[in-house]
C-alpha positions as CSV (number, residue, x, y, z in Angstrom):
1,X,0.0,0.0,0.0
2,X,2.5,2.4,0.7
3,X,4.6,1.7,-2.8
4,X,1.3,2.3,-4.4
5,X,0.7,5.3,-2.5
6,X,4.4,6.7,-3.0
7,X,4.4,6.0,-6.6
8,X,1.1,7.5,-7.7
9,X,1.0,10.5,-6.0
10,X,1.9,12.3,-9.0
11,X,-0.9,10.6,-11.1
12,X,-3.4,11.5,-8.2
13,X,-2.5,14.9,-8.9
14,X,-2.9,14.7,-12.5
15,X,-6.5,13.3,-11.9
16,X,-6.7,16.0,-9.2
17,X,-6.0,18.7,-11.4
18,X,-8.0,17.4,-14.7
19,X,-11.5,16.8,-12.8
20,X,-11.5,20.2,-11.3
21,X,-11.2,21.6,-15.1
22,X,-14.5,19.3,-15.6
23,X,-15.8,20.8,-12.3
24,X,-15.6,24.3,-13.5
25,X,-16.6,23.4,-17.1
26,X,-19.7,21.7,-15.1
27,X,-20.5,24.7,-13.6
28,X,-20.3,26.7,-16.5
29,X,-23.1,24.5,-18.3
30,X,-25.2,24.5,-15.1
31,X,-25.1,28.5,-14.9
32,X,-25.9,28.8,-18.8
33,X,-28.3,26.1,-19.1
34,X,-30.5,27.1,-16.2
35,X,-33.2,28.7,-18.2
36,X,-35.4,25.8,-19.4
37,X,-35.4,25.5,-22.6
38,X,-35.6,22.9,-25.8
39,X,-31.7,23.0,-26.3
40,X,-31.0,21.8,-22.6
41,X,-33.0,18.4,-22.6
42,X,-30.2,15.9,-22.4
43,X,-27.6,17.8,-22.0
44,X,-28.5,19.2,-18.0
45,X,-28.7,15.5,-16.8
46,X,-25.3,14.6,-18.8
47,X,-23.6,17.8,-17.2
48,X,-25.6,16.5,-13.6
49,X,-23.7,13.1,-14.4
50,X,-20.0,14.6,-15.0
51,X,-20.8,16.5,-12.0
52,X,-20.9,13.5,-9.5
53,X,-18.5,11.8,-11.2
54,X,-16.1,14.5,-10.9
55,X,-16.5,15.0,-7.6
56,X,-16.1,10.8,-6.7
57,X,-13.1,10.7,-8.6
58,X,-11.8,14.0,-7.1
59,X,-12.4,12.7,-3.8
60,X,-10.3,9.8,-4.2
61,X,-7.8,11.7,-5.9
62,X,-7.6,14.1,-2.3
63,X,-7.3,10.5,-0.2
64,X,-4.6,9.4,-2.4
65,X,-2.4,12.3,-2.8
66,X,-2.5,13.4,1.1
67,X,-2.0,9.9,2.1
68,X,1.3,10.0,-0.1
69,X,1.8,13.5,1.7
70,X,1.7,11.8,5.3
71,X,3.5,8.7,3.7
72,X,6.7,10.9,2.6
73,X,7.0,13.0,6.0
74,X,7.0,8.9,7.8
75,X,10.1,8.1,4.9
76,X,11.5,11.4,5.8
77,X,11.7,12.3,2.0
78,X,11.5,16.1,2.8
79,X,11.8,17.3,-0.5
80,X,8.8,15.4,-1.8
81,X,6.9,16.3,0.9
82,X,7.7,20.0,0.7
83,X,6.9,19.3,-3.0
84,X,3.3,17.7,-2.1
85,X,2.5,20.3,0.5
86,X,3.3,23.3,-2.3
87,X,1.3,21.9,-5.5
88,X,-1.2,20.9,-2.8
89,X,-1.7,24.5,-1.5
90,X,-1.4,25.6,-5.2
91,X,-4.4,23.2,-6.3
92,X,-6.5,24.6,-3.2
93,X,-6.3,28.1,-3.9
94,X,-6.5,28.2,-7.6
95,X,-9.7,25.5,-7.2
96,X,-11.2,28.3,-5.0
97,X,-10.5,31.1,-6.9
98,X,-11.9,29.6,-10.2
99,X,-15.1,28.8,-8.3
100,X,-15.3,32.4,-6.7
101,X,-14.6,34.0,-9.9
102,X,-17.6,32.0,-11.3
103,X,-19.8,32.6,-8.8
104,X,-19.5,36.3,-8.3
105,X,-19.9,36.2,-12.5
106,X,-23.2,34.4,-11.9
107,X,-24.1,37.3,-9.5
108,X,-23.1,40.6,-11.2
109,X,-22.5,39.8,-15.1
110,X,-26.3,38.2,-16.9
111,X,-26.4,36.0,-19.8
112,X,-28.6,36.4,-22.7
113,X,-30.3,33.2,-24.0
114,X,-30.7,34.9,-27.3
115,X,-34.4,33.7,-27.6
116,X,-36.1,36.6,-28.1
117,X,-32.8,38.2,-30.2
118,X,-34.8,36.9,-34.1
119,X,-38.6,37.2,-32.5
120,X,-40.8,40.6,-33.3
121,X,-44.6,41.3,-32.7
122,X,-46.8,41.1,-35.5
123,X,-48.4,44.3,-36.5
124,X,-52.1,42.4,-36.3
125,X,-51.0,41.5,-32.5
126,X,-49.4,44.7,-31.4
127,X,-53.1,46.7,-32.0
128,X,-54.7,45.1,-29.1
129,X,-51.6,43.6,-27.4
130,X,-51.7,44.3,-23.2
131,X,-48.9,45.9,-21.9
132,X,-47.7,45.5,-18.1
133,X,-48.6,48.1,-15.9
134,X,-46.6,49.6,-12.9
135,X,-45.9,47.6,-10.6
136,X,-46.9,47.5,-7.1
137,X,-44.4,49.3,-5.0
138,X,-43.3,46.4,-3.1
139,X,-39.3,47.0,-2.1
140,X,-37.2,46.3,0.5
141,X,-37.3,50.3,1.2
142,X,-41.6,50.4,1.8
143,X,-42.9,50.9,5.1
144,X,-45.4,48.8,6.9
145,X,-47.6,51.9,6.6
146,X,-48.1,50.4,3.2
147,X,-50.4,48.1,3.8
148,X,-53.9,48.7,4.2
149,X,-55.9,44.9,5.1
150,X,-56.9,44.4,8.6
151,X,-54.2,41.2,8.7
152,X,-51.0,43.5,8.0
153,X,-52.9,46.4,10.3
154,X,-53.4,44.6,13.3
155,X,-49.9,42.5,12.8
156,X,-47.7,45.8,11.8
157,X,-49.4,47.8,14.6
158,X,-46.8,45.7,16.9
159,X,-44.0,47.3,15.8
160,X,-45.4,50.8,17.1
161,X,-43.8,48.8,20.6
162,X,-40.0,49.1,20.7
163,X,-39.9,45.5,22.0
164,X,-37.8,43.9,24.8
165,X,-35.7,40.5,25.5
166,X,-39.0,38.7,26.4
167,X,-38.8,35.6,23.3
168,X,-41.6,34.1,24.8
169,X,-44.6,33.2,21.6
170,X,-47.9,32.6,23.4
171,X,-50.5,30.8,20.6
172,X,-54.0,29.7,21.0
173,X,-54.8,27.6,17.3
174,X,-57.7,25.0,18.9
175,X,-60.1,27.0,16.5
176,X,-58.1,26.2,13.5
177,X,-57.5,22.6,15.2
178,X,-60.7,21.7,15.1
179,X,-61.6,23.4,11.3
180,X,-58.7,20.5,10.4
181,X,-60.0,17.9,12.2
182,X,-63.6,18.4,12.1
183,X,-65.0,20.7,9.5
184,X,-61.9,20.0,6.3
185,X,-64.2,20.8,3.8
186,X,-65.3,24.7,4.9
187,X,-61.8,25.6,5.9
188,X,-60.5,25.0,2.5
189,X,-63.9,26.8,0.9
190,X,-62.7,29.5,3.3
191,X,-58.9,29.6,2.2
192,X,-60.1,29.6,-1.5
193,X,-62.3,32.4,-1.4
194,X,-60.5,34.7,1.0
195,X,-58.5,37.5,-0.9
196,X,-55.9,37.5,1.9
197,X,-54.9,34.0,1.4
198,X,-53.2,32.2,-1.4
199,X,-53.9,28.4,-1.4
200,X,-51.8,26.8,-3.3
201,X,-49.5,23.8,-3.9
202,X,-45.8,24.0,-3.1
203,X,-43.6,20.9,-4.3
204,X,-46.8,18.5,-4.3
205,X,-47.5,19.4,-0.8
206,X,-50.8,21.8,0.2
207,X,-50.5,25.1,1.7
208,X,-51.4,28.6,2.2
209,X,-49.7,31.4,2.4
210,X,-51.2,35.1,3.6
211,X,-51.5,38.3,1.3
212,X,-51.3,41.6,1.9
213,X,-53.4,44.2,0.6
214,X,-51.0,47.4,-1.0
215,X,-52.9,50.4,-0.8
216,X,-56.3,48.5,-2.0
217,X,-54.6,46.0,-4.1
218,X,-53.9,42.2,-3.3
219,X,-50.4,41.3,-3.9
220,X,-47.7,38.7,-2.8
221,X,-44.2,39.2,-3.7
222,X,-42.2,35.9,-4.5
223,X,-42.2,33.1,-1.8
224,X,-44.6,34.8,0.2
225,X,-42.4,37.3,2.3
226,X,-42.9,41.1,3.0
227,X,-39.9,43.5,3.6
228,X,-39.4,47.0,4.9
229,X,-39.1,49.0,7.4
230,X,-41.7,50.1,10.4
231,X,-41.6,53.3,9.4
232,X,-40.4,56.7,7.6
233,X,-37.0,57.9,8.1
234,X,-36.5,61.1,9.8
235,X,-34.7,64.4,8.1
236,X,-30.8,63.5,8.4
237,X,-31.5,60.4,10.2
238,X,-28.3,57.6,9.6
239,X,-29.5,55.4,7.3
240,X,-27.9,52.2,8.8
241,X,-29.1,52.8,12.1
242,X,-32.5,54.0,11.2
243,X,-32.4,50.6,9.1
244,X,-31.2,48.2,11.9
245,X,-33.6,49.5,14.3
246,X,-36.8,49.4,12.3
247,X,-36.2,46.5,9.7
248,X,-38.7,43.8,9.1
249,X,-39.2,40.7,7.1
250,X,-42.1,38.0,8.0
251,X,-44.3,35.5,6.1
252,X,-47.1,33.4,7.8
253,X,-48.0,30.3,6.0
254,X,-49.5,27.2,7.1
255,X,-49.1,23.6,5.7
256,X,-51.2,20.7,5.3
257,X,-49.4,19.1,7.1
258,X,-45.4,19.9,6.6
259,X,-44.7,23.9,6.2
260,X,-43.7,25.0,2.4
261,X,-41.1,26.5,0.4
262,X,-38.6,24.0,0.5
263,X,-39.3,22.8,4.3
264,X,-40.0,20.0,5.3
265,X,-40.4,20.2,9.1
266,X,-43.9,20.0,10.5
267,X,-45.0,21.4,13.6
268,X,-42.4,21.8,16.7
269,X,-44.8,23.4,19.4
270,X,-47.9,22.2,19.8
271,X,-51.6,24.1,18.3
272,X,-52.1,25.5,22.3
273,X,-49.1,26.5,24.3
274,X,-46.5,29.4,25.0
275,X,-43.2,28.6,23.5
276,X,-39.5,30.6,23.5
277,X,-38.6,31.5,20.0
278,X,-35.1,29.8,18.5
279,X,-33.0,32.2,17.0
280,X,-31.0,32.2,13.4
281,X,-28.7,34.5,12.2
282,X,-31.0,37.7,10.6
283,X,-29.3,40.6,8.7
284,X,-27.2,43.7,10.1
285,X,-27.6,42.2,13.9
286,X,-31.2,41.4,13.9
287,X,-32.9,38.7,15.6
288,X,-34.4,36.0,12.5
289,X,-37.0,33.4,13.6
290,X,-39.4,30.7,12.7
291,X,-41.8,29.2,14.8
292,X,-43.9,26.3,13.5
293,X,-47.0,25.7,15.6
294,X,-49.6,22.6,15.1
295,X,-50.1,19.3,15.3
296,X,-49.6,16.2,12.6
297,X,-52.7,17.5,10.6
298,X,-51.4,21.1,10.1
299,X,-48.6,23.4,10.6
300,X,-48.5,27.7,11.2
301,X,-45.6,28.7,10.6
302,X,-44.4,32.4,11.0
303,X,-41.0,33.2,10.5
304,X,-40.2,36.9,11.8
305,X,-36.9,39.2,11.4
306,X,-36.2,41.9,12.9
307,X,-34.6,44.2,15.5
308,X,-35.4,43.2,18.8
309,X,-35.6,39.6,20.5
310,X,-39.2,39.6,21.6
311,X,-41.3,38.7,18.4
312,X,-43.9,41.1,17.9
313,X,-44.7,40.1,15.0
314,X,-45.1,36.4,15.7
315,X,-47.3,37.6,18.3
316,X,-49.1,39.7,16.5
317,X,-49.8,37.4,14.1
318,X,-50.9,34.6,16.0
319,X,-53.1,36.8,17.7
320,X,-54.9,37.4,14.7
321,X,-55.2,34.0,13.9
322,X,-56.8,32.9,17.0
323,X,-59.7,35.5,16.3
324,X,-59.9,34.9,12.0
325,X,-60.4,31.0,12.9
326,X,-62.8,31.6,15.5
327,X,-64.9,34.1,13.3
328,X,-64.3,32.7,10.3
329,X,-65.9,35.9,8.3
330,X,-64.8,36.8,4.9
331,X,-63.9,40.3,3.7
332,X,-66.1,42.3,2.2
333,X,-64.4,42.1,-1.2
334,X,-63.9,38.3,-1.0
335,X,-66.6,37.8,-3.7
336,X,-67.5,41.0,-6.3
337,X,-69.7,41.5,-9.3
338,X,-68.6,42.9,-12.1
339,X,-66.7,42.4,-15.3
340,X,-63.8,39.7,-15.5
341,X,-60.2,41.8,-14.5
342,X,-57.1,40.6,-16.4
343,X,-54.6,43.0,-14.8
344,X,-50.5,42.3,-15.6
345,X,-48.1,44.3,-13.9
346,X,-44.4,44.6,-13.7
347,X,-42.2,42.5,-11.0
348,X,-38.9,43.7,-9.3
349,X,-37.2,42.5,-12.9
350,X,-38.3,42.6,-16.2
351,X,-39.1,39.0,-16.7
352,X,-40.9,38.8,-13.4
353,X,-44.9,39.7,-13.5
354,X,-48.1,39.8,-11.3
355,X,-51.2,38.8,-12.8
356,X,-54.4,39.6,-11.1
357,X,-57.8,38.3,-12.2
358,X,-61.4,38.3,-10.9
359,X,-63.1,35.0,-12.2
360,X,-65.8,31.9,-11.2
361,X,-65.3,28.9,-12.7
362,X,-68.4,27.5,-11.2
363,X,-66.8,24.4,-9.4
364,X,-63.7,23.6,-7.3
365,X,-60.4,23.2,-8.1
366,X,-57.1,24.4,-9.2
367,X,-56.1,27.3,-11.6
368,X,-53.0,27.8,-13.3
369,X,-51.5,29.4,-16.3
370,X,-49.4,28.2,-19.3
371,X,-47.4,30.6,-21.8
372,X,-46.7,30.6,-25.4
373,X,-44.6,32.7,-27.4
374,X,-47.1,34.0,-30.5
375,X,-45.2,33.5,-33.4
376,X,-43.9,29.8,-33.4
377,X,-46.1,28.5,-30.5
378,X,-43.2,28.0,-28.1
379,X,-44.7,26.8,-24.8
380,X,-42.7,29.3,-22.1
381,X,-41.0,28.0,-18.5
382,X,-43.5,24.7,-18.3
383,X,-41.0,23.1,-16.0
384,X,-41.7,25.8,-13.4
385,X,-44.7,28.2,-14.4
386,X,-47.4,25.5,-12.7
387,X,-45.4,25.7,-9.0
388,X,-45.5,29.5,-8.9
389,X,-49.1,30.1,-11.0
390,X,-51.4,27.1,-9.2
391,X,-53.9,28.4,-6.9
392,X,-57.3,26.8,-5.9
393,X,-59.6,30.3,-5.9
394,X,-63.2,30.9,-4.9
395,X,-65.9,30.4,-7.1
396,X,-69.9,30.2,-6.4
397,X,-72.8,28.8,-8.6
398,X,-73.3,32.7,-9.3
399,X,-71.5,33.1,-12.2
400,X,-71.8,37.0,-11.9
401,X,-69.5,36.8,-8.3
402,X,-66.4,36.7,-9.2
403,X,-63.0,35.8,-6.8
404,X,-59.6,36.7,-6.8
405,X,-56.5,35.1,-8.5
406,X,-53.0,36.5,-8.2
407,X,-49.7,35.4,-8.4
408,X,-46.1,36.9,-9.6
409,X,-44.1,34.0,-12.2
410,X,-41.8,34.4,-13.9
411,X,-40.5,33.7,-17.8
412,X,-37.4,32.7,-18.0
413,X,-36.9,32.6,-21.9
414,X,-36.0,35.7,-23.4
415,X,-32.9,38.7,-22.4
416,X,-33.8,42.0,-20.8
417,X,-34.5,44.7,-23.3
418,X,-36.0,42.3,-26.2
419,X,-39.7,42.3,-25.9
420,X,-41.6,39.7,-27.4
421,X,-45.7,38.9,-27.6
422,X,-47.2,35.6,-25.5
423,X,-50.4,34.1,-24.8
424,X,-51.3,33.6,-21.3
425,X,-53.4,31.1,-20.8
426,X,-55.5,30.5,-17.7
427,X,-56.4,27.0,-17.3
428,X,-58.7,25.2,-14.7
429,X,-58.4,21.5,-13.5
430,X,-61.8,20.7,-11.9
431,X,-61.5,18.2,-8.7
432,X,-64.2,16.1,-10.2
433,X,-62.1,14.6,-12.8
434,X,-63.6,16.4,-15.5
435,X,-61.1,17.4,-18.4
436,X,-59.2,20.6,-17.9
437,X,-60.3,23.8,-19.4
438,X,-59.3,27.1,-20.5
439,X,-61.1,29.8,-18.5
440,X,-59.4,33.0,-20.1
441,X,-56.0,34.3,-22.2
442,X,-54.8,37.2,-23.5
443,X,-51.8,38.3,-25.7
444,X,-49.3,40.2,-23.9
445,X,-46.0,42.1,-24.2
446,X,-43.1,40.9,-21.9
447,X,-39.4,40.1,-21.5
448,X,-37.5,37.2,-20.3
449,X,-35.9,37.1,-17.3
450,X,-31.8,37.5,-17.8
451,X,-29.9,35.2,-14.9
């Protein structure tokens, strides 16, 4: 073992140094081809494939070369050591910096696709084509004064308090319990046709996820969590400060049964009980948490950030809850008569939309949309438009009551600057097995999304 080790050391190396070039090459395809489209089937999973193998091979390759390190400091052959221990250090940091350099390109330089570089609108389109509108002005800069439905009121009103050390979350959810348990079937009629909460499907698994109202207008920015700050800042106030002491983030969801976005923890406390919140790390020294309360049925889950230890918000929040699933009384502009609204606006990027709609389709189950590009019937993103679009929504056997849908997606084919026409479609799957069916589209003007 130790002639093979002391022999090879050299070839370990080579291997060493040749599967991190396929590492970085690897990268490099995974970075370009991350937009889904036509030209990456096969060739993602083959990259996937060189990946792992790489990294098995490179592995070995790291066992074999500092076992012949440790093996020639035992012979005493210093020279070959010191020779090891040099090319060794060499490999590490250039390895590193090849990856950093990639990653901060992935960060601050986009790639073009080229999609939309050969496509133009037809003149028979562009007359009655509908063109986003101004977004709603959701930033990381907006105040909680924003918000104008009585959840975000009642929950924001919290930070008015300039909050202690106390951590402790006290959480009364029995009237939600027993909706679960007992009475399934109008909790999820509830969810659907309440404007402040987005029921939806998140990797297979059933969820909801609350809404905000934006001066009158529904809205939920991507994953489900709202940003700012508690309030204005003063004339010649220090930004930083004025940011660390009054910065928020939260999102209230809850799961059916496991909590969503990529988590797949279920309930820690139980659905009645006071409980002391866990910390993570938050941004610029503030306090991050996310407290999951339930039972194997359900899971609330409220994660809260911001500059004091005792959770306000989660408080506040579960305050609210307690009386919402006790009253169970929809808002006044849960259901509303009047013409069908097909509103698009404008996302953070260009690439990234909102689409709100007021529609019945007459029956339960779940809405969604699908895109194609006008000209050469292109379907857009289908690998990830149904995860972000899907929402089961209200609906009544009054067809002239109509219930919100709104989501942001995103199209990923196309480069920032290059407009192109596409025809959203809004489709319907009815829960009784009937075939699916197109409720509404319309012919709009957007970008892609540029990584």
């Amino acid at each position: 073992m130790e002639k093979f080790l002391f022999d090879t050391w050299y070839g370990a190396f080579v291997v060493l140094c040749g599967t991190s070039v396929l590492l970085v090459v690897c990268f490099l395809f995974e970075f370009v081809l991350a937009m889904p489209r036509p030209v990456t089937v096969g060739v993602r999973p083959l990259a996937a494939g060189i990946w792992l193998t790489c990294l098995l091979v490179q592995l070995v390759s790291v066992i074999i070369f500092f076992a012949a390190w440790i093996v020639s400091i035992l012979r005493r052959q210093w020279k070959r050591a010191v020779l090891q221990a040099v090319l060794g250090v060499v490999w590490v940091v250039a390895f590193c910096c090849a990856i950093s350099m990639l990653i901060f390109f992935t960060m601050f330089f986009p790639i073009e696709d080229h999609f939309a570089d050969e496509l133009t609108i037809p003149p028979e389109v562009a007359a009655n084509i509908v063109e986003p509108e101004s977004g709603c002005e959701i930033s990381l800069f907006s105040t909680a004064d924003v918000y104008d439905d009585d959840f975000a009121t009642s929950v924001f009103r919290s930070l008015a308090n300039e909050g202690g050390e106390d951590t402790t979350v006290t959480c009364d959810l029995s009237g939600l319990a027993d909706l679960v348990h007992n009475r399934r079937d109008e909790l999820m009629e509830y969810l659907a046709c309440h404007p402040g909460w987005w029921l939806h499907e998140d990797h297979g698994r059933l969820c909801a996820t609350r809404r905000l109202r934006l001066r009158g207008v529904w809205n939920h920015p991507l994953h489900g969590y709202y940003s700012g700050n508690s309030r204005m800042r003063h004339e010649n106030e220090n930004y930083e400060s004025y940011d660390r002491k009054t910065h928020y983030q939260t999102r209230t969801t809850i799961g059916f049964p496991h909590s969503p976005f990529g988590r797949d923890g279920g309930a820690e406390h139980p659905a009645v009980c006071t409980a002391n919140a866990v910390f993570e790390s938050g941004n610029q020294g503030t306090f991050a948490s996310c407290m999951r309360f339930g039972d194997q049925e359900f899971c609330v889950e409220v994660f809260e950030e911001s500059a004091t230890r005792e959770r306000r918000i989660t408080n506040a929040a579960m305050s609210f809850l307690k009386a919402e699933f006790t009253e169970l009384k929809l808002p006044a502009d849960a259901a509303m008569r009047g013409p069908e609204e097909f509103t698009l606006r404008n996302g953070m990027q260009p690439g990234i939309y909102n689409l709100t709609l007021r529609l019945n389709p007459g029956e339960s189950g779940v809405t969604y949309l699908k895109a194609y590009e006008v000209t050469k019937g292109t379907r857009l993103s289908e690998s990830r438009l149904y995860g972000s679009s899907n929402e089961r929504m209200g609906w009544s056997q009054d067809p002239e009551e109509k219930f919100l849908y709104e989501n942001e997606f995103t199209i990923y084919e196309g480069d920032w600057g290059k407009p192109y026409a596409v025809r959203i479609e809004v489709w319907f799957r009815p829960d009784s097995g009937k075939p699916e069916r197109k409720l509404a589209e319309r012919t709009c003007k957007i970008e892609g999304w540029q990584r």
